[in-house]
C-alpha positions in Angstrom: 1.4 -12.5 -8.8 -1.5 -14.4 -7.6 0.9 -16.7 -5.5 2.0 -13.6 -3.9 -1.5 -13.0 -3.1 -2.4 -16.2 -1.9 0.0 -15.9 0.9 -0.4 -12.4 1.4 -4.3 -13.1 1.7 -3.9 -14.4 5.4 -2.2 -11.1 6.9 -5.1 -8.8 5.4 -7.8 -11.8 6.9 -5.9 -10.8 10.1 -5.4 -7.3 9.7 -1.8 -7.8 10.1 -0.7 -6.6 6.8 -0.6 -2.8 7.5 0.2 -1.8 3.4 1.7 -2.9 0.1 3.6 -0.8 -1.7 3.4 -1.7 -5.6 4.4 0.6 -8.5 1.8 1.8 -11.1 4.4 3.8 -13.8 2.0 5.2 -16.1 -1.6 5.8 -16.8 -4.3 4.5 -18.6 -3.6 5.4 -21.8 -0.6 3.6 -21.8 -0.6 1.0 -24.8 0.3 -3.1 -23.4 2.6 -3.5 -25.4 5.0 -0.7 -24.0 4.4 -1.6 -20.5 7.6 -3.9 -20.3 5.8 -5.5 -17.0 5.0 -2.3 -15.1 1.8 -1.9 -13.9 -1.0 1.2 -14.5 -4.3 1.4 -12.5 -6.0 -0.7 -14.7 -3.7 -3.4 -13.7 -3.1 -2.3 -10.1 -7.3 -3.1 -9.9 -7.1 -6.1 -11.2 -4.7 -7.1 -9.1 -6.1 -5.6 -5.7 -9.1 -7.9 -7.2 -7.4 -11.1 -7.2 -6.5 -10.7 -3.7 -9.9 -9.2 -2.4 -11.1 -13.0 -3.9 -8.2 -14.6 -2.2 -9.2 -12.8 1.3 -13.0 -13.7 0.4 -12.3 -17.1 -0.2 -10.4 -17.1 3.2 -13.6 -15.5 5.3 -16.5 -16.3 3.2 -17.3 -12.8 3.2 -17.6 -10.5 0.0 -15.1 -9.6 -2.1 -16.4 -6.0 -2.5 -15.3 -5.1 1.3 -12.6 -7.9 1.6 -9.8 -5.0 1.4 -12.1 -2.4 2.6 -9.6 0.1 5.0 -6.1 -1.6 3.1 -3.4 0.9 2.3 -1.9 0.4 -0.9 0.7 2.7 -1.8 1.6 4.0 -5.2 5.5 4.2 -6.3 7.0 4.6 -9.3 5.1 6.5 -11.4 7.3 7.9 -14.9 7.0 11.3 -15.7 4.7 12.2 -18.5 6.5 12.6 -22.0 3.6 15.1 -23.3 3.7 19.5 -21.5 1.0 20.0 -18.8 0.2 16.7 -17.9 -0.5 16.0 -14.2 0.4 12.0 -14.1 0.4 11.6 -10.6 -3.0 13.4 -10.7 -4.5 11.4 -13.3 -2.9 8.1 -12.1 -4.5 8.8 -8.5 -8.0 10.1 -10.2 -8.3 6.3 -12.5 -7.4 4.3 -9.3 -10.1 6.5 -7.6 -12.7 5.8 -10.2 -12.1 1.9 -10.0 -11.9 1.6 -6.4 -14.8 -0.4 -5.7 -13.1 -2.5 -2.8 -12.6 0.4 -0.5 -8.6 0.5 -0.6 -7.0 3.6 0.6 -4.8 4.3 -2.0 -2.0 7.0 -1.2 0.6 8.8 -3.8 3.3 9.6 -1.7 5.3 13.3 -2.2 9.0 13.8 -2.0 9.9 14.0 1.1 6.7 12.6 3.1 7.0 9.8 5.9 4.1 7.6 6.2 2.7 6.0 9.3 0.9 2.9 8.8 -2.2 0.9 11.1 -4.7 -0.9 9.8 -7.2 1.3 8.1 -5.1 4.6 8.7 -2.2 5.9 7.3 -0.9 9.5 8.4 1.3 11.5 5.9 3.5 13.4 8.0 6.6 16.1 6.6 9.8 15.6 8.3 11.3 18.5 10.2 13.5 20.7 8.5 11.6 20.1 5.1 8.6 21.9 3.4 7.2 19.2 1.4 4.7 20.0 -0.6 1.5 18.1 -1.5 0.0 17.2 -5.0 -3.4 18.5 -5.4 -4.5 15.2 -6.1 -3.9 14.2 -2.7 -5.7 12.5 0.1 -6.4 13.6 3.3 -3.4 13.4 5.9 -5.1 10.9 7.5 -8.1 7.7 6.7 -10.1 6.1 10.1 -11.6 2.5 10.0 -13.5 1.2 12.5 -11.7 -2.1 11.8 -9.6 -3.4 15.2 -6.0 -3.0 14.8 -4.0 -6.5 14.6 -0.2 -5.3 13.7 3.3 -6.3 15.1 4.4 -6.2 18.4 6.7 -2.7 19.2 8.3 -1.4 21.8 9.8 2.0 22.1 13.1 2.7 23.3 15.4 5.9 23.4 16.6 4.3 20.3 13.6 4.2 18.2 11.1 1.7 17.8 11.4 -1.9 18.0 9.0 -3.8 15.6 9.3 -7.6 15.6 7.3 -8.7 12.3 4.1 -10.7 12.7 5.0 -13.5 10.3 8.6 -14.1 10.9 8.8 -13.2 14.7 12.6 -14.0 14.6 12.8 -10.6 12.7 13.0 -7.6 14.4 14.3 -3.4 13.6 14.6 -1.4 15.5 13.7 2.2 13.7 12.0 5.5 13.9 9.5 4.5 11.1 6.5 1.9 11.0 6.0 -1.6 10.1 6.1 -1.0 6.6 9.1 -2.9 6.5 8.1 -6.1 7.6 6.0 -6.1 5.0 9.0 -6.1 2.2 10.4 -9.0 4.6 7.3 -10.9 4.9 6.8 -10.7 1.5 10.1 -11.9 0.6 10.1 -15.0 2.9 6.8 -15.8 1.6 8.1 -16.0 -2.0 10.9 -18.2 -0.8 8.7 -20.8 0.9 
């Protein structure tokens, strides 16, 4: 993945990366050799490291605040095979205890929508729905002082335009947030 990163590394430089969504399917605990590729928090850190030293290398700053305020989050996660086991708890409480970049890390619940700026992400429950949280969640909402560098939008009676900051020939129009660019960013810098 550390190509990935390396492109990826210029849109967090520039604050223009507003989150990644990457899975993390089970805990800790979870022997390597029945991973089959997926990821668990010890993984996830290591690879949120790689790109805080990617970003670092790209400002000269430290690698320990390099990511500081990014919104990374968490799909994906398997059901636990064993009774009274929280795993979304527990996978959100080892990310937690080897955060040491200062990534926002959010668990999303069924039915949540998420709206993403640099350094904040709100967790909002659609109308009509109840949506309940896990009580290993974050607060609804995370403030950086960080400036906000994101795509351009324009509202219409529509929904939203966003026109993504790396391929500015792309453009939705939707009620959500730029989250989406960042699945087509991603995929046209794997293609390069």
């Amino acid at each position: 993945m550390k190509s990935i990163w390396q492109r990826v590394a210029p849109l967090v430089r520039d604050q223009k990366l507003l989150g990644i969504l990457l899975e993390v399917s089970y805990d800790n605990s979870r022997p390597d050799n029945l991973l089959f590729g997926h990821l668990t928090p010890k993984y996830m850190v290591q690879e949120m490291t790689v790109l805080a030293n990617e970003v670092a290398n790209l400002t000269g700053g430290s690698v320990n605040t390099a990511l500081a305020g990014l919104n990374v989050i968490v799909s994906h996660i398997k059901p636990a095979l064993k009774v009274n086991i929280d795993i979304k708890g527990l996978v959100k409480t080892q990310l937690d205890a080897a955060n040491t970049l200062g990534i926002n890390y959010y668990l999303p619940g069924q039915g949540k929508i998420f709206t993403l700026g640099w350094g904040t992400l709100t967790e909002d429950v659609p109308s009509g729905t109840t949506g309940s949280s896990s009580s290993s969640s974050t607060s609804s909402t995370t403030s950086s002082t960080a400036s906000s560098t994101t795509s351009s939008t324009t509202s219409t009676t529509q929904g939203t335009t966003t026109t993504c900051p790396v391929c500015p020939t792309v453009t939705s129009t939707s009620s959500g947030s730029s989250l989406f660019f960042m699945f087509i960013c991603l995929m046209c810098l794997i293609n390069l």
